[in-house]
C-alpha positions in Angstrom: 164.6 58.9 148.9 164.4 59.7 145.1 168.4 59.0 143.6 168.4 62.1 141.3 172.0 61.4 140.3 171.0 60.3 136.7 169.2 63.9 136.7 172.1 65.8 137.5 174.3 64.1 135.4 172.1 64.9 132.3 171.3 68.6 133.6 174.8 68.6 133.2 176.0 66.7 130.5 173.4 68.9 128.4 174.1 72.1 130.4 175.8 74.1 127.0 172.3 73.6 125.5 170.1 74.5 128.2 172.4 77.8 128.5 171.5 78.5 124.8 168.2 77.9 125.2 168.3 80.3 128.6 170.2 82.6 126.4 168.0 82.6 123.2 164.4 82.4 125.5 165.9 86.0 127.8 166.7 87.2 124.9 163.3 87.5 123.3 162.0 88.4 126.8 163.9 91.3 127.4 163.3 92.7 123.7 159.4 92.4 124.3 159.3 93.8 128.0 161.8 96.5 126.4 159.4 97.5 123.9 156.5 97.6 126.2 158.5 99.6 128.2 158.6 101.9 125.5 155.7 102.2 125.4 154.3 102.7 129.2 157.6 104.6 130.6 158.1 108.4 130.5 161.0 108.0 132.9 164.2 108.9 130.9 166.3 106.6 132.7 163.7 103.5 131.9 163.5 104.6 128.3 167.3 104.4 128.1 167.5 100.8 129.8 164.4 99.9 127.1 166.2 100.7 124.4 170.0 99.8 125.6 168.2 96.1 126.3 166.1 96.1 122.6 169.8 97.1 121.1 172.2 94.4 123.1 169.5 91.2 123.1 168.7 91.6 119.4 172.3 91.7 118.9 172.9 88.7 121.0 170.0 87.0 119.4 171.5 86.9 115.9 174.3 85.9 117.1 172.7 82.6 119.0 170.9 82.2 115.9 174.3 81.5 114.0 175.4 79.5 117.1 172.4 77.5 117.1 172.4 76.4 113.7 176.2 75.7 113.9 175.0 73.4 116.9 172.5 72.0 114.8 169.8 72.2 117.3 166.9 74.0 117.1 166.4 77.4 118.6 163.0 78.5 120.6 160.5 80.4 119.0 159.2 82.1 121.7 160.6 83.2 125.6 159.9 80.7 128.3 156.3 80.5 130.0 157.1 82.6 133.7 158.5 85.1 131.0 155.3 85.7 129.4 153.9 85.7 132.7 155.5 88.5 134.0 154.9 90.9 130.2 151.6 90.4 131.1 151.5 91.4 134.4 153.4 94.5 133.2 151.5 95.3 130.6 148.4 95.7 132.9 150.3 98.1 135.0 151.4 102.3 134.2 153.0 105.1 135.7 155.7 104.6 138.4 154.4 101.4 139.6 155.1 100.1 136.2 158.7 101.5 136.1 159.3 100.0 139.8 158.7 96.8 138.9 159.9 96.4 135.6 163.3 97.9 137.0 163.1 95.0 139.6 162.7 92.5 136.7 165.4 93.9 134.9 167.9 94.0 137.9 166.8 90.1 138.9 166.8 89.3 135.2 170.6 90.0 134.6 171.9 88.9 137.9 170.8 85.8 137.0 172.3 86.1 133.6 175.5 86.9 135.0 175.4 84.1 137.3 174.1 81.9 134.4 177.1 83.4 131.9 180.2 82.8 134.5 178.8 79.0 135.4 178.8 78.7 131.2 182.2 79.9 131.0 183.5 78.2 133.9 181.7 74.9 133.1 181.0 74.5 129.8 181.9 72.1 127.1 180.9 73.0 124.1 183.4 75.7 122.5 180.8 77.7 120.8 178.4 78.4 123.3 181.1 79.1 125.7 183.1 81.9 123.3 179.6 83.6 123.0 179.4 83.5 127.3 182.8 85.2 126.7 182.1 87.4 124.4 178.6 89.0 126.2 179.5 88.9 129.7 181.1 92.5 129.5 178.0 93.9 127.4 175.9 92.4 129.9 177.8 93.9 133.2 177.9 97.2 131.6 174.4 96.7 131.0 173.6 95.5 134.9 175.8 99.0 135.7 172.7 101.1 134.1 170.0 98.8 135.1 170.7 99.7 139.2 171.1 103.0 138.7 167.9 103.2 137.2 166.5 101.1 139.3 167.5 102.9 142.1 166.3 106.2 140.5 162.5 104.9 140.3 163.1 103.1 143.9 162.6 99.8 142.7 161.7 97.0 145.8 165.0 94.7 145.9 167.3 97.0 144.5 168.7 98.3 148.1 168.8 94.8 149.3 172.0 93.9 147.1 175.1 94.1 149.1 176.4 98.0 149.2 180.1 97.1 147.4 178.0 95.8 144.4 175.5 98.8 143.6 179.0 101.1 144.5 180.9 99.0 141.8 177.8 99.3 139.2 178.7 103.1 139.6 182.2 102.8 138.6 183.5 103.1 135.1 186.9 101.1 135.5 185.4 98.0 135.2 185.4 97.3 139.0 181.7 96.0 138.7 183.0 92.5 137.1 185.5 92.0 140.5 182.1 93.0 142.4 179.7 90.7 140.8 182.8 88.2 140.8 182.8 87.5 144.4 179.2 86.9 145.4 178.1 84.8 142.0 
């Protein structure tokens, strides 16, 4: 058996990188699939999670910009390759069975930003890249709030497999969603 001990340790000891790296890549992914979204939806809801995501990622990505260069590390110039992947697919597809399944990316997309944001927070060394973890979680549960309700709207395939109290949070305005999310991330 492979030790992978020296792995994890780097994974980890590098993880406030990788996370900007995560951050800055989903970033440029989700302001390309937004715009072709623009493009391909006529479903108001879709349009409105298009242009909430081109808004709140291009925001974020300045603001990793400054972090980055206050890091001193260089910042990808492009999202990561199964991200490309997937605007492709999307861009070959139209009508519903486009808004389906770029609804389904968009709820698996910020799950996993969530999940990726609280580890940052929770784990994460370097003070910069942690404050911005802080200070976009929020933006980015309000976000995940509209993203099922569109997603249910079109009937997107996942969406009514998350657990019940989650998509019931997502509708509530008090902020409930981040207790929600909380317990299962």
């Amino acid at each position: 058996m492979i030790d992978t001990t020296p792995l994890k340790t780097q994974i980890g000891n590098n993880f406030d990188r990788l996370f900007m790296i995560h951050a800055a890549q989903g970033n440029m992914a989700e302001v390309m699939m937004g715009r072709l979204a623009l493009q391909k939806s006529r479903n108001p809801k879709v349009r409105g999670v298009a242009q909430m995501t081109i808004q709140g990622h291009s925001e974020a990505q300045r603001d990793l910009a400054m972090h980055f260069r206050a890091m001193a590390v260089p910042m990808p110039d492009k999202p990561a390759p199964a991200q490309v992947a997937l605007y492709e697919k999307l861009r070959r597809m139209s009508g519903a069975n486009f808004d389906k399944t770029y609804m389904a990316q968009q709820v698996g997309a910020h799950e996993a930003t969530i999940t990726l944001f609280q580890h940052q927070i929770e784990h994460g060394k370097n003070a910069v890249a942690k404050q911005h973890a802080i200070n976009k979680l929020p933006g980015i549960l309000m976000h995940t709030a509209m993203i099922y309700d569109a997603a249910i709207s079109v009937q997107a395939p996942g969406v009514n497999l998350r657990p019940h109290p989650i998509l019931e949070a997502a509708r509530d305005t008090d902020g409930s969603i981040q207790k929600a999310l909380g317990t299962i991330c």
